[in-house]
C-alpha positions as CSV (number, residue, x, y, z in Angstrom):
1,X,64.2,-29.9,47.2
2,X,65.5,-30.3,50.7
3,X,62.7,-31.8,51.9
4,X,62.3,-34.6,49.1
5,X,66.1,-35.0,49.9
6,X,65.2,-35.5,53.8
7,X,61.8,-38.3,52.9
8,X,64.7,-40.2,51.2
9,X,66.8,-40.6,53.9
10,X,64.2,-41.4,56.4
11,X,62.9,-43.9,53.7
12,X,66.4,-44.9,53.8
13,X,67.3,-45.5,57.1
14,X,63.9,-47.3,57.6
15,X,65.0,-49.9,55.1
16,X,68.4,-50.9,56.8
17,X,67.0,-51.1,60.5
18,X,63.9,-53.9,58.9
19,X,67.1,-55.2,57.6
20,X,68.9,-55.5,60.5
21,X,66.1,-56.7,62.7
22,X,65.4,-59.4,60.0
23,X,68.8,-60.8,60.2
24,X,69.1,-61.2,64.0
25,X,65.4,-63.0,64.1
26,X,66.9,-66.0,61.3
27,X,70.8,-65.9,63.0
28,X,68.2,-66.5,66.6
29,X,66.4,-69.4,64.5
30,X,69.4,-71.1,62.9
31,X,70.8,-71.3,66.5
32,X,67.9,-72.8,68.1
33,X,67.9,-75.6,65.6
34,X,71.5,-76.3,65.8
35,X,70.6,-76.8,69.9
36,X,67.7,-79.2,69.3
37,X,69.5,-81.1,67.0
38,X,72.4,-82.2,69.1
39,X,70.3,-82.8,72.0
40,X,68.3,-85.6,69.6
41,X,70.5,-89.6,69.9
42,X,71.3,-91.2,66.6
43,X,70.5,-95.0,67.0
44,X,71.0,-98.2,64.6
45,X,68.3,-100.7,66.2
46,X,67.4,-103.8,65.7
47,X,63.7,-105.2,66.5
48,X,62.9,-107.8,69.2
49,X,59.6,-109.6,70.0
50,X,58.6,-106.3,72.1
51,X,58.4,-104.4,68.9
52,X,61.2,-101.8,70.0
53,X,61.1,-98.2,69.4
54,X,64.2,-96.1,69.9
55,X,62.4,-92.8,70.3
56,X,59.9,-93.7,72.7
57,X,60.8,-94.3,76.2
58,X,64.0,-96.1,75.7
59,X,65.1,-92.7,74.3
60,X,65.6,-91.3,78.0
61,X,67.1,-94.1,79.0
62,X,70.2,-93.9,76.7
63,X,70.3,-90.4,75.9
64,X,73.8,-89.2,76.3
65,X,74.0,-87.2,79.2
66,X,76.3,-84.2,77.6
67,X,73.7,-83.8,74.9
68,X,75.9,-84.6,72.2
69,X,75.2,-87.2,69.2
70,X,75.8,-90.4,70.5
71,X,76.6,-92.7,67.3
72,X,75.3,-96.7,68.8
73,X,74.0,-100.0,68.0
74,X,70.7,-100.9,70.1
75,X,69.6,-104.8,70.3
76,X,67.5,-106.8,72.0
77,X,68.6,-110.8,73.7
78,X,66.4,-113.3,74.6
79,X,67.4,-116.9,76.1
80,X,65.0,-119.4,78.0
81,X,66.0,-121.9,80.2
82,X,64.0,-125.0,81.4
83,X,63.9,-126.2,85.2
84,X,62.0,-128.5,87.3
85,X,59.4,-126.9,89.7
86,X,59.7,-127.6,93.2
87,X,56.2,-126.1,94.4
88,X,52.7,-127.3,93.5
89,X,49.8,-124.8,94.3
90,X,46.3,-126.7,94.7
91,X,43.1,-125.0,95.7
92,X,40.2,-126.9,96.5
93,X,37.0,-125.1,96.7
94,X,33.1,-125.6,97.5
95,X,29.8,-124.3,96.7
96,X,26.8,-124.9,98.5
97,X,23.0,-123.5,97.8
98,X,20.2,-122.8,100.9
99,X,17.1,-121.0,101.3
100,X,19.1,-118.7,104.0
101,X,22.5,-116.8,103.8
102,X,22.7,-118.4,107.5
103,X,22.3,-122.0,106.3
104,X,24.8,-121.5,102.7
105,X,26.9,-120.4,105.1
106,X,26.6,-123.3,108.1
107,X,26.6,-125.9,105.3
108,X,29.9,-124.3,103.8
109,X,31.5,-124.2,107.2
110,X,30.9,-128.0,107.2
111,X,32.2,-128.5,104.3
112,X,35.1,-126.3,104.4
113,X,36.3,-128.1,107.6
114,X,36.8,-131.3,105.9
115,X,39.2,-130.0,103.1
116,X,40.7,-128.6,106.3
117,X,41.1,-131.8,108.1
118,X,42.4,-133.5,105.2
119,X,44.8,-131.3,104.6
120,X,46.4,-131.4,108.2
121,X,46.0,-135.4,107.9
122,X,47.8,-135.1,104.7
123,X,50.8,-133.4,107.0
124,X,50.3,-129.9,104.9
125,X,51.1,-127.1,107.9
126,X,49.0,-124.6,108.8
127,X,51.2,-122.0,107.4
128,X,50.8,-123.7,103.6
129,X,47.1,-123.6,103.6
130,X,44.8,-120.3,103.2
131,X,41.5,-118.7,102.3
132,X,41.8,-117.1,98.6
133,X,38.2,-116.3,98.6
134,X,34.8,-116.4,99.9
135,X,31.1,-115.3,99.1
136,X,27.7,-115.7,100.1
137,X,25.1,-114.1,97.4
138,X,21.6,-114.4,96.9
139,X,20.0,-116.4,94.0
140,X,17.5,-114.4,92.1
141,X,14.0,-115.5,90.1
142,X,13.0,-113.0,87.1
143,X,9.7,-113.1,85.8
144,X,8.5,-110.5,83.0
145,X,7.0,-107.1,84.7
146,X,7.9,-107.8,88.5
147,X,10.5,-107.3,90.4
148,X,13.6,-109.6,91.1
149,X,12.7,-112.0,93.9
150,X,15.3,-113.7,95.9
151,X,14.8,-117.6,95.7
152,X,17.6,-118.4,97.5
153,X,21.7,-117.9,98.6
154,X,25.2,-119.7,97.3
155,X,28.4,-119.2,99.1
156,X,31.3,-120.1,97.8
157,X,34.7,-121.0,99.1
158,X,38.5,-121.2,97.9
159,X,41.2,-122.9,100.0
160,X,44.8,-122.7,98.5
161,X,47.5,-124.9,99.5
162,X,51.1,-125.3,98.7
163,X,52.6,-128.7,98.9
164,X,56.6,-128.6,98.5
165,X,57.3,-132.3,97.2
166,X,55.5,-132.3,93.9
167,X,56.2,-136.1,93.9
168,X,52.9,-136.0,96.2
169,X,50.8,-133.7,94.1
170,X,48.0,-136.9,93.0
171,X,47.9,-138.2,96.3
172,X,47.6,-134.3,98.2
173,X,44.7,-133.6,95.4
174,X,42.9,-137.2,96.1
175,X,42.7,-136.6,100.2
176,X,41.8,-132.9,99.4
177,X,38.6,-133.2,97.6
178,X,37.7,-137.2,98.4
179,X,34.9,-137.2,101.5
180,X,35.5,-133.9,101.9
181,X,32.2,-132.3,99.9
182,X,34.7,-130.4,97.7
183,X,33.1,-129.4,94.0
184,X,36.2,-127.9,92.4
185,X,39.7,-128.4,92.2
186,X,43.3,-127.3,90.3
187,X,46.3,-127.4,90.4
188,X,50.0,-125.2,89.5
189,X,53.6,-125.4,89.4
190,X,55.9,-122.9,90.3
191,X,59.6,-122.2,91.7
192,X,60.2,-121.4,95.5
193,X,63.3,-119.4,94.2
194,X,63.6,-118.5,90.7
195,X,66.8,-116.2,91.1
196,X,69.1,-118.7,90.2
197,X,67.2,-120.1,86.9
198,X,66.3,-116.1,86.2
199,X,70.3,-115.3,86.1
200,X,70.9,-118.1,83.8
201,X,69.0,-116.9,81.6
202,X,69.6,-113.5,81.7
203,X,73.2,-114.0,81.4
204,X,72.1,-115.8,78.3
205,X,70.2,-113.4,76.8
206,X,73.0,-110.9,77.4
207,X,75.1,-113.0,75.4
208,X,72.6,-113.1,72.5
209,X,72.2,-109.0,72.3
210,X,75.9,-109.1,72.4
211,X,76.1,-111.2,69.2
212,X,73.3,-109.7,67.2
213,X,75.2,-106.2,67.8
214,X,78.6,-107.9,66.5
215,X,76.8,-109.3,63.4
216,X,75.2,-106.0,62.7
217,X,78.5,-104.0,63.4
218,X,79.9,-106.5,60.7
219,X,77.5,-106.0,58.2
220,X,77.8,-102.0,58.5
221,X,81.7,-102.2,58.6
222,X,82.1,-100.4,61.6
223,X,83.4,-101.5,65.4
224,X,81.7,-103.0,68.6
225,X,82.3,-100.5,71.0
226,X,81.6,-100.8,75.1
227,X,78.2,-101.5,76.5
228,X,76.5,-97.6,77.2
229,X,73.5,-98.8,78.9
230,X,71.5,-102.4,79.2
231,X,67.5,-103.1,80.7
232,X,66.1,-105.8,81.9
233,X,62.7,-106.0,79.7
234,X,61.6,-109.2,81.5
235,X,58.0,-109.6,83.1
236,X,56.0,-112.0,84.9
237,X,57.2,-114.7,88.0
238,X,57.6,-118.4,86.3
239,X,54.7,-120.2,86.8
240,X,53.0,-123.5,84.8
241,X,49.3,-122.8,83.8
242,X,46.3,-124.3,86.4
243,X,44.9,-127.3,85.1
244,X,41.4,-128.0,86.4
245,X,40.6,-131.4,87.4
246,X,37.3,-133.5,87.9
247,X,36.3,-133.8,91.5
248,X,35.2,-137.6,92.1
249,X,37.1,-139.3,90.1
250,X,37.6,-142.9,91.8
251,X,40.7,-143.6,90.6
252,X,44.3,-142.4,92.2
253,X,44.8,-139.0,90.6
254,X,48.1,-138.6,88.1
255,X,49.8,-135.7,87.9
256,X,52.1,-135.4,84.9
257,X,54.1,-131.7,85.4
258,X,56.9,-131.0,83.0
259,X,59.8,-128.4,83.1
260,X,59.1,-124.6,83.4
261,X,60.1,-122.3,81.1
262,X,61.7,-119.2,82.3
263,X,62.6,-116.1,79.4
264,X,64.7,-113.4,79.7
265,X,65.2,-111.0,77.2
266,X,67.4,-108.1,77.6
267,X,67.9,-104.4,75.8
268,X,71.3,-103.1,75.2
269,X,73.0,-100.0,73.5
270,X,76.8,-100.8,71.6
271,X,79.1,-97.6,71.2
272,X,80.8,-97.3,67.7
273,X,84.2,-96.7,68.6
């Protein structure tokens, strides 16, 4: 009897400790939750062209940095502004074929001299004009069963120039590649300084997150709190696309060039007050 009465209590005891230990392991799990859950930013967002996505790496950007939830309205601005360009980039290049590498690359030299020449006679300075590429490579003949066979070499040269009154860009491009042996030729339009045109814009584009977030606060009812965090999402350096021109053309060369368009857009978090 006494020792059915002592299985009992051992049976017993057993039972409350499993329930004990069970108890601290879900009080342990319900905490960690409750941790990971403030540490994770509520967001209203609205989409730009960049297809924005709060929880990627925006996410460590705004994060609030006491962990807490951090109520917000997240928008994207874009503006563009339009300005004159005030460089013109030309680059005038040749390609000549030989039976040697020594005479592609002798014939080149002559030919390369004369862009060279003209340009100086233009009144471009030194300091304008550069290499952007060169290459002598043989020419190869395939015939079914034997091995390539060098026929011949081409070598190839680039020569870049900036020319600061655009006004000139027709005339520059006509003593560049006229007499000269040249075989290709374009031509781009950029800004010397884009700073001031980029700050324009980006003020704009400010202003245009700053309305989207008041129009969205509106529709939800709630305030438009103080700016928590704002990125630049811009890329790129303003710049109007090459256009390739035909080398030899007998009449004066026009150039017609346009405005440049330079876009900002901007990311920016609200607080709800």
């Amino acid at each position: 009897m006494s020792g059915s009465t002592h299985n009992d209590l051992e049976v017993t005891m057993l039972t409350t400790f499993q329930k004990a230990l069970l108890a601290t392991l879900a009080g342990s799990a319900l905490l960690l939750a409750l941790v990971l859950a403030v540490r994770v930013p509520a967001f209203a967002a609205t989409g730009g062209t960049g297809g924005f996505s709060p929880f990627g790496a925006l996410a460590s950007q705004i994060a609030p940095s006491n962990g807490g939830i951090t109520p917000g309205i997240v928008t994207t601005g874009d503006a563009t502004v339009f300005v004159e360009p005030d460089l013109a980039t030309i680059s005038v290049g040749a390609t000549v074929q030989a039976d040697t590498a020594g005479n592609a690359q002798a014939q080149l030299a002559d030919k390369v001299a004369k862009i060279l020449a003209a340009a100086k006679a233009f009144g471009i300075p030194d300091s304008d004009v550069e290499t952007s590429s060169y290459s002598i490579q043989p020419n190869y003949v395939y015939q079914e069963r034997e091995a390539p066979r060098i026929s011949g070499y081409q070598a190839q040269q680039l020569v870049t120039v900036t020319l600061r009154d655009i006004s000139r860009a027709g005339a520059a491009l006509d003593a560049l590649v006229r007499d000269t042996g040249a075989t290709n030729a374009n031509i781009g339009f950029s800004l010397d300084d884009a700073k001031a045109a980029q700050a324009e814009a980006r003020k704009l584009a400010i202003e245009d997150a700053r309305a989207k977030a008041q129009a969205m606060a509106g529709a939800a009812g709630v305030g438009l709190g103080r700016v928590i965090a704002i990125s630049d999402q811009s890329v790129g350096i303003p710049f109007k696309g090459r256009m390739e021109l035909q080398v030899g053309a007998a009449a004066d060369t026009q150039i017609p060039v346009g405005d440049l368009q330079i876009a900002v857009q901007v990311l920016m978090q609200f607080e709800i007050p």
